[in-house]
VOGU-3710 file (C-alpha; in Angstrom, 3 decimals, decimal comma):
1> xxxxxxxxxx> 90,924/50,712/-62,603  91,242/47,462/-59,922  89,149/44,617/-61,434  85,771/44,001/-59,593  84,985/41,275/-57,025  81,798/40,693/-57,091  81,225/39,047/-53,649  82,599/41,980/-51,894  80,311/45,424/-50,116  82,129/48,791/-51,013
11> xxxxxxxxxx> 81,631/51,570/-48,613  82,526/55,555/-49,049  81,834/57,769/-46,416  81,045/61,435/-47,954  78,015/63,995/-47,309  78,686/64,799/-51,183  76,754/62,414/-53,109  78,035/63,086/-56,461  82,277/62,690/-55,621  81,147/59,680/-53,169
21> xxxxxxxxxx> 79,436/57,945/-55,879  82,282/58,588/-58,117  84,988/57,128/-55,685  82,886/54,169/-54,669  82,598/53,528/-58,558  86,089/53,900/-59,312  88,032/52,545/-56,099  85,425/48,919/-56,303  86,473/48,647/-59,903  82,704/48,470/-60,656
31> xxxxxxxxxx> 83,085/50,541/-64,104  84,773/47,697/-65,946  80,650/46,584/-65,694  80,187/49,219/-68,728  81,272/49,153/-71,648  80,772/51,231/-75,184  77,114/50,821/-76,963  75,510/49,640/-73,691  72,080/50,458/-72,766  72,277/51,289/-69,278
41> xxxxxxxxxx> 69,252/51,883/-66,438  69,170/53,500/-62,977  66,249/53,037/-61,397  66,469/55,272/-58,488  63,628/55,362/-55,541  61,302/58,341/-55,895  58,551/56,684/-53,603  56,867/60,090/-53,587  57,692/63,920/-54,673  59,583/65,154/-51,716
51> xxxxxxxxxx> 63,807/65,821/-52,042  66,480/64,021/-50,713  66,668/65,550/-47,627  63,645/64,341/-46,975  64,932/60,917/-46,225  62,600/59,503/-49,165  64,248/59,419/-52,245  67,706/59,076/-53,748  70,051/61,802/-54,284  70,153/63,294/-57,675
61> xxxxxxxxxx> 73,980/63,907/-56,767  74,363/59,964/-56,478  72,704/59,687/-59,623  74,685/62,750/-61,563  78,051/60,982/-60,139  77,071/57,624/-61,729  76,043/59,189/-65,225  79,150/60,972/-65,390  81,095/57,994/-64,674  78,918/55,841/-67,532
71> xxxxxxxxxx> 79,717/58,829/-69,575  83,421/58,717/-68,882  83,157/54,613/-70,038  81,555/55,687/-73,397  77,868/54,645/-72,155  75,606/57,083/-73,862  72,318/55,235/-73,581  71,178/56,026/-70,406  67,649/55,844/-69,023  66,444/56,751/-65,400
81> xxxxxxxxxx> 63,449/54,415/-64,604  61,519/54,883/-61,685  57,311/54,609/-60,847  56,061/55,912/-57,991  54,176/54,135/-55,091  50,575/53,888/-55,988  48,660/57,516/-55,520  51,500/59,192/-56,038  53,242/61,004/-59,412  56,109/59,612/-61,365
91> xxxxxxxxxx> 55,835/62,448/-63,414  56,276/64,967/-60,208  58,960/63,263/-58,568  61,012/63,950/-61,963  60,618/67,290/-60,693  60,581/67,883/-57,027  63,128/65,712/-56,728  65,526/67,096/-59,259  65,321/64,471/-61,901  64,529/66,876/-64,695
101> xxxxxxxxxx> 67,679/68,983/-64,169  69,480/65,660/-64,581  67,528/65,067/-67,702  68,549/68,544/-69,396  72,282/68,323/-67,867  73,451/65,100/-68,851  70,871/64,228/-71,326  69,492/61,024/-70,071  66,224/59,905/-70,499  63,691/59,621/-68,217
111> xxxxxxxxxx> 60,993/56,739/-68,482  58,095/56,563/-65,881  57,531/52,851/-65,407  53,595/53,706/-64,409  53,096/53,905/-68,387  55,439/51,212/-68,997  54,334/47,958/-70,779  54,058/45,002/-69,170  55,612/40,663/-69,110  53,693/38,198/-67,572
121> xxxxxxxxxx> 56,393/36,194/-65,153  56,279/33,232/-62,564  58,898/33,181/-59,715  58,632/31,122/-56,878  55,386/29,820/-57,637  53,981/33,106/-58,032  52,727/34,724/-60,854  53,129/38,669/-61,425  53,353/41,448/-64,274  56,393/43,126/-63,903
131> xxxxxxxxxx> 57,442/46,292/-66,659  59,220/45,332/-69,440  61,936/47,846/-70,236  63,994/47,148/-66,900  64,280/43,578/-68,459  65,430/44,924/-72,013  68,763/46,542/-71,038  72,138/45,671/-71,143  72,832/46,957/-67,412  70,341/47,974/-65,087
141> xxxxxxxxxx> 71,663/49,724/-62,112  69,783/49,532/-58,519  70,138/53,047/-56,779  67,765/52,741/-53,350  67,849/54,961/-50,389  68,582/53,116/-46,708  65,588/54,113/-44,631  63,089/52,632/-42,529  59,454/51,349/-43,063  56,488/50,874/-41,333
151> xxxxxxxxxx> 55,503/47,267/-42,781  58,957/45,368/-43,652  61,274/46,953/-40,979  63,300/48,497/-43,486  63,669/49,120/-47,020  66,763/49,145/-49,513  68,126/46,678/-52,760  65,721/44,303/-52,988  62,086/46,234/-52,058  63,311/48,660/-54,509
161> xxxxxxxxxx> 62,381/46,827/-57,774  58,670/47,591/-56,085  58,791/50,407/-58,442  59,387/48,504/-61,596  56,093/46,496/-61,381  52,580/48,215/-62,220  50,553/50,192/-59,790  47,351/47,202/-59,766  50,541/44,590/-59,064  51,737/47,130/-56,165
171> xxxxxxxxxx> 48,559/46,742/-54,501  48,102/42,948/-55,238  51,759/42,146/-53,679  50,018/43,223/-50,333  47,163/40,843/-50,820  49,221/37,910/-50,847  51,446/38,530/-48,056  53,996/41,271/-49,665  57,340/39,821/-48,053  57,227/36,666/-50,471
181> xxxxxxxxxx> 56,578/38,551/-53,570  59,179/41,233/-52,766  61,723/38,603/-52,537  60,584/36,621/-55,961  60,565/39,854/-57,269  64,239/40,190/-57,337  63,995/36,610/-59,036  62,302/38,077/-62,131  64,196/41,312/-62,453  68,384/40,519/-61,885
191> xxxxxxxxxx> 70,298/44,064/-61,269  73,552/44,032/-62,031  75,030/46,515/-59,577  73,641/48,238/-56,753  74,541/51,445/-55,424  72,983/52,662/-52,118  71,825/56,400/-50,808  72,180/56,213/-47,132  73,240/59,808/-46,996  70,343/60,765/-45,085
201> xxxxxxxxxx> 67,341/58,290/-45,439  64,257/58,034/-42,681  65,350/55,149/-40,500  61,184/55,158/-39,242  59,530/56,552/-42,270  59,519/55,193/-46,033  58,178/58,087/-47,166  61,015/60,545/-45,281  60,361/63,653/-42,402  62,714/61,921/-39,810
211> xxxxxxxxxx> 66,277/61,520/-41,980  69,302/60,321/-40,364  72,481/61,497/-41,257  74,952/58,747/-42,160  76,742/60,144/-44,877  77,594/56,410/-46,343  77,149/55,389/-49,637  77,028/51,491/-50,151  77,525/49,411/-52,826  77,940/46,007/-54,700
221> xxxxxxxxxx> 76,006/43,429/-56,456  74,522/40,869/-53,753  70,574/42,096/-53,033  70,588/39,894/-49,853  73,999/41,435/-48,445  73,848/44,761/-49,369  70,208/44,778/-47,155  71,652/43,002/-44,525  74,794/45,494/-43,722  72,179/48,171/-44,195
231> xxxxxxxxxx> 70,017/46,663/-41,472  73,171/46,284/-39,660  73,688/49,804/-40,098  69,886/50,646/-38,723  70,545/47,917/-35,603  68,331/45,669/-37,091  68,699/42,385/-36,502  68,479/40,945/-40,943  66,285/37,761/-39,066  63,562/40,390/-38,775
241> xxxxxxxxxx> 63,520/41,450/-42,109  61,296/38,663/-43,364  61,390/39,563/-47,729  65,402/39,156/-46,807  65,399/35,905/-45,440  63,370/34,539/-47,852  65,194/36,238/-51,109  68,516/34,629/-49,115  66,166/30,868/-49,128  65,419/31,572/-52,904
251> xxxxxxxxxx> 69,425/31,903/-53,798  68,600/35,119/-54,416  72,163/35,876/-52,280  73,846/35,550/-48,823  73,069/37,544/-45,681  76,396/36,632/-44,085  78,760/38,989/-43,729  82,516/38,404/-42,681  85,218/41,487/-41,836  86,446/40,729/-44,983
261> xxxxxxxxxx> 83,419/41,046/-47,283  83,271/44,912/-46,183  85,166/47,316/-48,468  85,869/50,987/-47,087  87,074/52,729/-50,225  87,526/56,222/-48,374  86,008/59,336/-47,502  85,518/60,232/-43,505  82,850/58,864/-41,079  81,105/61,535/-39,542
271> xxxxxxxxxx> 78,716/59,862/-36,835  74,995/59,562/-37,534  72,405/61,908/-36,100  68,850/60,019/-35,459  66,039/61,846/-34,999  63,102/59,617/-34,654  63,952/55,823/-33,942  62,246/52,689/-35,469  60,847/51,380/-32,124  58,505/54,374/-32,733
281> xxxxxxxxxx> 56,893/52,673/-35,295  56,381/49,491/-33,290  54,535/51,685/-30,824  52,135/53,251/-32,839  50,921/50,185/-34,457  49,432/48,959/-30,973  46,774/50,968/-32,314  46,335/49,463/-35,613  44,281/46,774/-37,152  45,744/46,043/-40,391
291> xxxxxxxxxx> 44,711/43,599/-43,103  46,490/43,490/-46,231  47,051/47,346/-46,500  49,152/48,951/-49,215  52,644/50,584/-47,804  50,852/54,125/-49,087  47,803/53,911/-46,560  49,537/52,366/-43,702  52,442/54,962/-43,690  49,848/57,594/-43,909
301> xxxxxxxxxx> 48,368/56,336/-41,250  51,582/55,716/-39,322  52,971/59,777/-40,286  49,165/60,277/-38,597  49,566/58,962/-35,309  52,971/59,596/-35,030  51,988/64,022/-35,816  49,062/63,282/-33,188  46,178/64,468/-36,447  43,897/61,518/-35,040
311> xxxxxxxxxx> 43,577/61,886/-31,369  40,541/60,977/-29,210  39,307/58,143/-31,514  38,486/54,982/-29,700  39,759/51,550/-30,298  42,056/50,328/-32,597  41,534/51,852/-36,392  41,151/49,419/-39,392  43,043/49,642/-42,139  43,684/47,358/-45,624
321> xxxxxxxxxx> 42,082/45,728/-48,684  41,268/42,812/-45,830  38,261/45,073/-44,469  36,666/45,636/-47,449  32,713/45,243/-47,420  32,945/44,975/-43,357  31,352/47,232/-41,092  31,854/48,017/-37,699  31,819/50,718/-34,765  34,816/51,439/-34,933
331> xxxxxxxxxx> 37,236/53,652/-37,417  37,804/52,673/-41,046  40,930/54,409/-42,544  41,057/54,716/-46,000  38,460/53,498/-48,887  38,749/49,888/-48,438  37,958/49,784/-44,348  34,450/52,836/-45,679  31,737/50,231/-43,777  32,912/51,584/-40,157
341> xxxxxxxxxx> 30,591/54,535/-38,223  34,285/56,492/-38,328  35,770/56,580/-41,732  38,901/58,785/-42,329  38,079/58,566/-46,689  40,545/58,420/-49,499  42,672/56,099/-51,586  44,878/57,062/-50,124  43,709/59,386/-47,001  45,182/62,817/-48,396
351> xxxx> 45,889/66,063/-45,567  45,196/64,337/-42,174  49,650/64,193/-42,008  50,686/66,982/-44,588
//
């Protein structure tokens, strides 16, 4: 096996997710990272209980790939971590998503961070409870999907580690401006190897219905790179990806990327199939009035608008922790904008997009 490089993006091009992950592991060199006796994490994203094709959540075959490549390196310790976006289940994301077939195959563990305990932290001048096990391993492994989302452009490497901080922290990151604490985020919690679904993830959606057929899997160990040749990949400009340029003004990593920093380790390109494109997004907020709203509500509301569930309301509709205890005549979505004559109730809204 080649020795690593660090500073370099590996790229495999393969609709199967379980021989690309093994080839991207083996051709970057990136199992010399694993060694006998280590405790080793993947914390994939299972934002919500829907499968991979979805366009939501990571591949189980991306995951099975990496575990029997650990396995293969003597790595018997293995522990998928993973909590679910608040209002949603860990527990049935395990299973709708194919986790717990993993779990009885390979015999990993699985360890929903929701119940998780809990280390107070301060990054970048801010101060945040982040779960405690994804600190306590010897490698932790970042496995996100490539997709879009309605607040922060996109998602990938570093909004990922979302899921390894309680549900009451979740909300609390949107309070104070989300993009900042995102990015000091991946100051607290250091992955030392990433590894990217963009097999098929939702370049509009965070929480998947509109995937897009890349067939790429990504990987390496810069946060701040990997996202930016993923936006690259989505046509999306990294300067409008605010949590990535400030984790790059943190040191967090380098957005840059040369010819030569871009690793194609095989596998054949098959061109990408969009369905729904992110300018749709930017359109349907026009009708939005958001303060401080949690990525759960607002992409609810978003799937709404975008399905056509809330016609013939009037005026923008209000949305976010920022209209709590204010009234108006207009529509309230959600529990925290309930003082408005309209109010579409729930925490989050449930069956007005299903």
């Amino acid at each position: 096996m080649k020795n690593y490089d660090a500073s370099k993006i590996f790229v495999t091009y393969d609709s199967e997710g379980l021989n690309g992950a093994r080839r991207l592991l083996e051709a970057s060199g990136a199992g010399e990272l694993f060694k006998p006796g280590m405790k080793v994490a993947l914390k994939p994203n299972l934002v919500v209980a829907k499968p991979a094709s979805s366009g939501a959540t990571t591949s189980p075959e991306i995951v099975a790939g990496t575990v029997e490549l650990l396995k293969d390196r003597g790595v018997t310790d293995i522990t998928i971590m993973e909590g679910a976006w608040a209002g949603d289940s860990t527990e049935r994301a395990w299973q709708v998503c194919g986790y717990r077939e993993l779990e009885k195959k390979y015999g990993v563990h699985l360890l929903d961070l929701k119940k998780d305990r809990t280390r107070g932290v301060s990054v970048a001048g801010i101060k945040m409870e982040v779960c405690a096990s994804p600190l306590e391993v010897d490698r932790l492994v970042n496995m996100p999907v490539l997709k879009g989302h309605c607040q922060t452009v996109m998602t990938c490497a570093l909004k990922n580690l979302k899921g390894c901080i309680p549900d009451s922290e979740k909300r609390r990151f949107h309070s104070i401006g989300l993009h900042r604490p995102i990015a000091a985020l991946n100051l607290a919690i250091r992955p030392d190897f990433i590894l990217v679904d963009a097999l098929c993830g939702d370049i509009s959606f965070e929480e998947g219905g509109n995937p897009l057929e890349m067939n790429t899997i990504i990987a390496g160990s810069d946060p701040v790179k990997i996202d930016s040749y993923g936006a690259s990949l989505m046509n999306i400009p990294s300067s409008e990806i605010e949590h990535l340029c400030l984790a790059e003004e943190m040191g967090i990593g380098a957005a840059e990327i040369r010819p030569e920093d871009v690793v194609n380790v095989g596998g054949r390109q098959i061109p990408a199939r969009p369905s729904v494109l992110p300018s749709a997004v930017r359109k349907l907020a026009q009708y939005i009035e958001e303060r401080d709203a949690c990525s759960v509500c607002y992409a609810g509301l978003i799937r709404a608008l975008y399905r056509g569930k809330l016609r013939g309301l009037n005026g923008k509709i209000s949305i976010g922790q920022g209209f709590k205890g204010v009234t108006g005549d207009g529509t309230g979505y959600g529990d925290c904008a309930g003082g408005f004559e309209t109010v579409i109730p729930g925490c989050p809204p449930r069956g007005y997009y299903s």
